[in-house]
C-alpha positions in Angstrom: -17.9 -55.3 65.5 -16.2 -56.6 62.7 -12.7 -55.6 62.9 -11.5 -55.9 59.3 -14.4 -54.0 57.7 -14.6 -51.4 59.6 -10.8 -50.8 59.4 -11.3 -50.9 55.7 -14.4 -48.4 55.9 -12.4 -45.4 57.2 -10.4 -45.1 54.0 -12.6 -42.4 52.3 -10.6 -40.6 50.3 -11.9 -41.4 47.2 -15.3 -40.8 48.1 -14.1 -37.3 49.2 -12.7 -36.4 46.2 -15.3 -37.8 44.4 -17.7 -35.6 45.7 -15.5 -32.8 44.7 -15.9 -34.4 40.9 -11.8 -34.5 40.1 -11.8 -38.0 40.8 -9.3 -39.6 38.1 -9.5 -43.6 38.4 -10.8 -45.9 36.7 -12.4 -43.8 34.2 -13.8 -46.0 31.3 -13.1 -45.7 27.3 -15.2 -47.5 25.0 -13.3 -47.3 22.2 -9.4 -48.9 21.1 -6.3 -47.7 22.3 -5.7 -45.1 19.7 -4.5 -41.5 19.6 -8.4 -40.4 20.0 -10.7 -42.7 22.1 -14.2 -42.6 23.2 -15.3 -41.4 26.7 -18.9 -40.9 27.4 -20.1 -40.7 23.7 -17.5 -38.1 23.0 -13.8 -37.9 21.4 -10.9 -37.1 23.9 -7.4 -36.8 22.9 -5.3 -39.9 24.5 -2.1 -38.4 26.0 -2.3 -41.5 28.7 -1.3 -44.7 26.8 1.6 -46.4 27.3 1.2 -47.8 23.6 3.9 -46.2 22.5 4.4 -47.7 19.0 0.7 -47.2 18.5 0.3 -50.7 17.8 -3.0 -52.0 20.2 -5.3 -51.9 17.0 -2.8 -53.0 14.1 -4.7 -55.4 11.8 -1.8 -57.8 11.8 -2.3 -58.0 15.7 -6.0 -58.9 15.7 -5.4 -61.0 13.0 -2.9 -62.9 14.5 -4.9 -62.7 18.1 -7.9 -64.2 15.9 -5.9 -66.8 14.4 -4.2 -68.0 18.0 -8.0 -68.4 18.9 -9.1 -70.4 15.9 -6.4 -72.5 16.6 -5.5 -73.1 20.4 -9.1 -71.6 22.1 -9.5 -68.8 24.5 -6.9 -69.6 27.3 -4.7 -72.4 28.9 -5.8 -73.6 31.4 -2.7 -73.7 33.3 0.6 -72.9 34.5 3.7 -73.1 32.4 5.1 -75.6 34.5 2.1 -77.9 34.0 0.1 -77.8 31.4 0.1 -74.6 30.3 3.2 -74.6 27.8 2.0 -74.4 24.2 4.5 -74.4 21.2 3.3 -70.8 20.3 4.9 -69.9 23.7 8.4 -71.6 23.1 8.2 -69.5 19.4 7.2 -66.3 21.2 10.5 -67.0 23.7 12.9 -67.9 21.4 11.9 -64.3 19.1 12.1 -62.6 22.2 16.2 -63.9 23.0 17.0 -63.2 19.6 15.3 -59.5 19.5 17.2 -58.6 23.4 20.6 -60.3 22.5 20.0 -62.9 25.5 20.6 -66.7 25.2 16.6 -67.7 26.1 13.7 -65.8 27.4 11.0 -67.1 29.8 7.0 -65.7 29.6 5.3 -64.6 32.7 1.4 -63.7 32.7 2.3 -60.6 33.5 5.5 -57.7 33.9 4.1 -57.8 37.1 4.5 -61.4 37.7 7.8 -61.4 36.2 9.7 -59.1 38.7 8.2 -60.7 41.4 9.2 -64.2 40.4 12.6 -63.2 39.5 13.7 -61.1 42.4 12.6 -63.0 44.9 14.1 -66.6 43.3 17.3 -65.6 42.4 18.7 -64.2 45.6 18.8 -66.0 49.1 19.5 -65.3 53.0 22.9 -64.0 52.9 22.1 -61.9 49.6 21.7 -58.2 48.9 19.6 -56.1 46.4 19.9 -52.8 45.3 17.3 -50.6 44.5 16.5 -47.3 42.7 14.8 -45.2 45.1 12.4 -44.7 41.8 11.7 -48.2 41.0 8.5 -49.4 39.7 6.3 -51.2 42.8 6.6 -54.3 41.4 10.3 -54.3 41.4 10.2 -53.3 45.1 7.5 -55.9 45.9 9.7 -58.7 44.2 12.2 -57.6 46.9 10.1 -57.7 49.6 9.3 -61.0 49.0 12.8 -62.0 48.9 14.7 -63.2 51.9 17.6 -61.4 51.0 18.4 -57.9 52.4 17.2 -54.4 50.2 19.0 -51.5 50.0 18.1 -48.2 48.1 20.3 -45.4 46.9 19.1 -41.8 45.7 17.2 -41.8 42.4 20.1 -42.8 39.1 22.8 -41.4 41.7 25.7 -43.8 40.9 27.4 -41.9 43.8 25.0 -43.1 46.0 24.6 -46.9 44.1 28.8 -46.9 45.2 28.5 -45.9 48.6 25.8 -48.8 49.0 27.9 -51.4 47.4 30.2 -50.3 49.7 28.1 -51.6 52.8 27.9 -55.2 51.5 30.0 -57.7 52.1 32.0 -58.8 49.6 31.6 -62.7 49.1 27.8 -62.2 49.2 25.7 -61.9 46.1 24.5 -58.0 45.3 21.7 -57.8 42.7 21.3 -54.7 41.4 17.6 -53.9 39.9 16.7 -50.8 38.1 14.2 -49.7 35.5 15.9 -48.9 32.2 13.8 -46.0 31.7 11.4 -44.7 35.0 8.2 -45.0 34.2 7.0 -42.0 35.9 10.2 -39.5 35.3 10.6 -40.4 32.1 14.8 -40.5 32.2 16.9 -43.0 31.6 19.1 -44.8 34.0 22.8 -44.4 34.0 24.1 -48.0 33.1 27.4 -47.1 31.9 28.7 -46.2 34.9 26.2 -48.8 37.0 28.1 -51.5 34.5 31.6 -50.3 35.5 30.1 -50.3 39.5 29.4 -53.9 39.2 32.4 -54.9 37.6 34.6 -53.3 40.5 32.3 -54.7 42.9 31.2 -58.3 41.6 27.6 -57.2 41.3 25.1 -58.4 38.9 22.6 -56.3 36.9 19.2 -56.9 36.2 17.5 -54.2 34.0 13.4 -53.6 33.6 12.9 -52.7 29.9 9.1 -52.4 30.9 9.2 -48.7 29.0 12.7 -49.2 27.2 11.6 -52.1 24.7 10.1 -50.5 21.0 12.2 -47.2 22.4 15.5 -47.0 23.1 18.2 -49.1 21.2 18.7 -50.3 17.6 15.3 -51.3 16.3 14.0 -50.3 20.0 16.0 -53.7 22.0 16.1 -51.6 25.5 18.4 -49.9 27.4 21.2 -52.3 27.1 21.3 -51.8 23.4 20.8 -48.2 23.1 24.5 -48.2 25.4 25.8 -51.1 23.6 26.0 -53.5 26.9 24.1 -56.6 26.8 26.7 -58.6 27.3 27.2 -56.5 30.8 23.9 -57.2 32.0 22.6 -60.0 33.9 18.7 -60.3 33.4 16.6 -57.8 30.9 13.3 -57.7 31.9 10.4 -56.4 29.8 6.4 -56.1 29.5 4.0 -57.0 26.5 1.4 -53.9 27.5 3.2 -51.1 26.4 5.1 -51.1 22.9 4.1 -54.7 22.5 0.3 -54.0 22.7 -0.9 -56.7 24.6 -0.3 -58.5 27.7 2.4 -60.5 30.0 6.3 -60.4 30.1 9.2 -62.1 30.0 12.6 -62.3 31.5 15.8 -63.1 29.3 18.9 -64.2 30.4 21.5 -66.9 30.0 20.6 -70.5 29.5 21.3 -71.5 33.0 19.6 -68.7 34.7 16.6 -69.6 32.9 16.4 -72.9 33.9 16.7 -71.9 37.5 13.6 -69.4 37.4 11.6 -72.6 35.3 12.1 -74.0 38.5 11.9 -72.0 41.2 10.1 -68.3 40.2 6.4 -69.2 42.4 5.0 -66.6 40.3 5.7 -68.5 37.1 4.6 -72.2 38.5 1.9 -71.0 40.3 -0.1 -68.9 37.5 -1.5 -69.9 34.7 0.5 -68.9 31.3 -0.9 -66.3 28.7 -3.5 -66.9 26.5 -2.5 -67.8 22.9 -4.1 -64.9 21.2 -1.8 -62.6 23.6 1.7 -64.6 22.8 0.3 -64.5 19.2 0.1 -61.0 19.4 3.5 -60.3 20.6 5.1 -62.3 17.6 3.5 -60.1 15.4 4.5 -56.9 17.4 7.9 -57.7 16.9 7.5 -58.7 13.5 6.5 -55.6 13.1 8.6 -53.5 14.8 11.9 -54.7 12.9 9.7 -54.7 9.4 8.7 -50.9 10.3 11.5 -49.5 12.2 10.7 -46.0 10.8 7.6 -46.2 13.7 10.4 -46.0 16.2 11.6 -42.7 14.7 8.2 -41.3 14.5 7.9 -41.8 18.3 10.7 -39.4 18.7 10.0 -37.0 16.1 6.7 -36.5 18.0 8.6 -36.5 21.1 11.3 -33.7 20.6 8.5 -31.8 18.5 6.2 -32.0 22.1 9.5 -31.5 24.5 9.8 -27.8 22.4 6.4 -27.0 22.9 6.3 -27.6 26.9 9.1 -26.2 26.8 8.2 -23.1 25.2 5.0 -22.6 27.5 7.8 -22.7 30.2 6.3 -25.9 32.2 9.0 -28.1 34.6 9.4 -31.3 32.7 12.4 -32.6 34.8 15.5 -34.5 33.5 12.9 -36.6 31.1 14.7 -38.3 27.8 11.8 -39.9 26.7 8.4 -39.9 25.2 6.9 -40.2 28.5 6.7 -36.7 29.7 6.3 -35.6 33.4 4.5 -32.3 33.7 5.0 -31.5 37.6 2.2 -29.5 39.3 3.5 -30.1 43.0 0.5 -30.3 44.2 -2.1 -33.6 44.8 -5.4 -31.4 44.7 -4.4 -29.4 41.3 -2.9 -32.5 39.8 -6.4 -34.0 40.4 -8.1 -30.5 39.4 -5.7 -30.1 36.1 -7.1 -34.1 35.2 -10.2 -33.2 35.1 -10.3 -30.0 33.7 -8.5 -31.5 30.7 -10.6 -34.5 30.3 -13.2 -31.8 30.1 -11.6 -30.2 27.7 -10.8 -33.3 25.7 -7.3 -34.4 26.8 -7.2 -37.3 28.6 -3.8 -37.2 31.3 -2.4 -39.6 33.9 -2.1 -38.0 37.4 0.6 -39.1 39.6 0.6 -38.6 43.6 2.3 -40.4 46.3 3.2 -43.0 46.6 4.0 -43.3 42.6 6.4 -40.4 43.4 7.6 -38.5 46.5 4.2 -36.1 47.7 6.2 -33.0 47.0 7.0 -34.0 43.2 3.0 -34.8 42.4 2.9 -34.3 38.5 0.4 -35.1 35.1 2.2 -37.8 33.0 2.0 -37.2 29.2 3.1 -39.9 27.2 3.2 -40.2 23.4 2.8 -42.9 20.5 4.3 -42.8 17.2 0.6 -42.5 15.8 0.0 -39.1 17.5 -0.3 -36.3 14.9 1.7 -32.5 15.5 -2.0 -31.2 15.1 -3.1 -33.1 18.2 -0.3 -32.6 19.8 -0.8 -28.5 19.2 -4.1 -28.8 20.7 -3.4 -30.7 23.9 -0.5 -28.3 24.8 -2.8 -25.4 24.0 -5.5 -27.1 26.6 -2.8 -27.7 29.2 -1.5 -24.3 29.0 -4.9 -22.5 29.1 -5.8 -24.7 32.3 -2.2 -24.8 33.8 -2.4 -20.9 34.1 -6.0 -21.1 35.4 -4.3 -23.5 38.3 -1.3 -21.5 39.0 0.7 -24.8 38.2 4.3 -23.2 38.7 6.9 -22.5 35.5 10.5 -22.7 35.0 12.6 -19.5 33.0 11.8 -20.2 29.3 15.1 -20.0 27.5 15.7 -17.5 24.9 
């Protein structure tokens, strides 16, 4: 008997809830990344992107994409650390410090990539990090694959981050790692008081801006911006596949930092860099960004204008500050059930279950772009109204 394959043959429950046809992965567009897309010859509403400038089919992307490729060919074939560095790369780092507020930046492939490089290089043996119970995954799996010792306190609870703190020692290094805005809640952490935490307890800060960059802050520089403390924090972290419509990341930090990940972050020497077209995509993102910073307040007149309709239909968004909008359901099967019936219906929705979020908060993740029109957003909310009833999917007391 082979051990492994069988082991691996009992998971079935995908092909169980494929049979029930609500199965929501991997479902294929063939269209762009726009506010409508393509799915099985027909046009469905995208409420799932995390492009939330709307930027993935801007001509002055695939023009500078098509240029990179002209230039430097299809890919690298490299690492950074080797032959992989390209001068576009050292351009795309040195807009990327300037934008965050940071001395220097460094690219990874991927976010991904990036918080596992990071986290697990910069702290050692005798070292603590402290986690967000909500993290991301990939900020938990750069801890794992630290040496150093993990701690979690309760989700943006800076009563909880204190009581922590108060368990390490204090001549050891404590990194504390959040997301600057949770991906999947859609709030924003508290780094006011998480600043003042780490001043009384000689911590250091590092913040993911995965969801932050292009949103929060003057000209949409993160988290640290938008609270006017870059200066307080340590590493900012961010992503090139949501507001910067392409893919990889970066880290920025001091100068000396910097030169201790270029030497020592396995995930950055071991993987080959990003294709040119990519970091040549990027520049022009942020080109654009700061030449059209009215996108940025399209994005949240879209936003507030959706958060009053959800609201009005009396559906539990949760402590959400963002355009990404959790619509909780509380349960895995109607989650699944509300997915497709929507997609059906036109909408396409992100369904979140464990382990993205604790089993009891299970919830459909509507997120907006600054290209999204109030006439499409009137329609989705209609749809998800008509099927949330149809599901049962409980309210909260509309306000009056």
């Amino acid at each position: 008997m082979n051990l492994l394959r069988s082991k691996l043959a009992r998971y079935t429950r995908p092909a169980e809830v494929k049979k029930q046809g609500i199965y929501p992965y991997f479902r294929e567009i063939s269209s762009d990344q726009d506010t409508v897309v393509k799915m099985n010859g027909k046009d469905v509403l995208m409420f799932g992107s995390n492009s939330y400038l709307g930027l993935t089919n801007h001509p002055k992307l695939k023009e500078a994409s098509k240029k990179a490729i002209d230039k430097y060919g299809s890919g690298c074939a490299g690492s950074r650390f080797l032959n992989g560095s390209l001068d576009i790369h050292t351009e795309l780092e040195e807009k990327l410090a300037a934008y965050v507020g940071k001395d220097e930046a460094l690219v990874f492939s991927t976010g991904y990539q990036v918080n596992l490089g990071v986290i697990s290089s910069v702290v050692g043996r005798q070292d603590y990090i402290l986690l967000d119970s909500t993290n991301h995954a990939c900020i938990i799996d750069g801890a794992r694959l630290a040496f150093a010792r993990t701690l979690k306190y309760r989700h943006n609870d800076m009563e909880s981050l204190e009581k922590t703190l108060q368990r390490v020692p204090s001549e050891v290094v404590k990194l504390i790692v959040t997301d600057g805005v949770f991906s999947m809640e859609g709030d924003i952490c508290k780094l006011p008081e998480m600043v003042e935490l780490a001043k009384k307890y000689n911590a250091n800060i590092m913040v993911d801006d995965a969801h932050s960059l292009g949103i929060l802050g003057p000209g949409g520089r993160g988290t640290a911006a938008h609270f006017g403390l870059t200066d307080d924090v340590d590493l900012i972290m961010g992503t090139f596949s949501k507001s910067l419509a392409s893919i990889g990341g970066f880290i920025a930090a001091d100068s000396d930092t910097i030169n201790y990940l270029k030497h020592h972050a396995r995930s950055l020497i071991f993987s080959a860099s990003i294709a040119p077209a990519n970091a040549a995509s990027v520049i022009a993102a942020l080109d654009l960004i700061q030449e059209e910073p009215e996108r940025i307040d399209r994005l949240w007149d879209i936003t507030n204008y959706t958060m009053a309709g959800l609201k009005a239909i009396g559906l539990e968004t949760g402590p959400t500050e963002t355009p990404i909008i959790p619509i909780y359901v509380r349960s895995d099967e109607k989650v699944f059930k509300m997915t497709a019936m929507l997609q059906e219906a036109g909408v396409f929705v992100n369904p979140v279950i464990s382990p993205a979020v604790a089993s009891e908060d299970s919830l459909i993740r509507f997120s907006l772009m600054a290209t999204h029109t109030r006439a499409q957003v009137d329609e989705a909310l209609d749809k998800i109204a008509k099927v949330a009833k149809m599901l049962e999917v409980p309210k909260v007391a509309v306000e009056v």
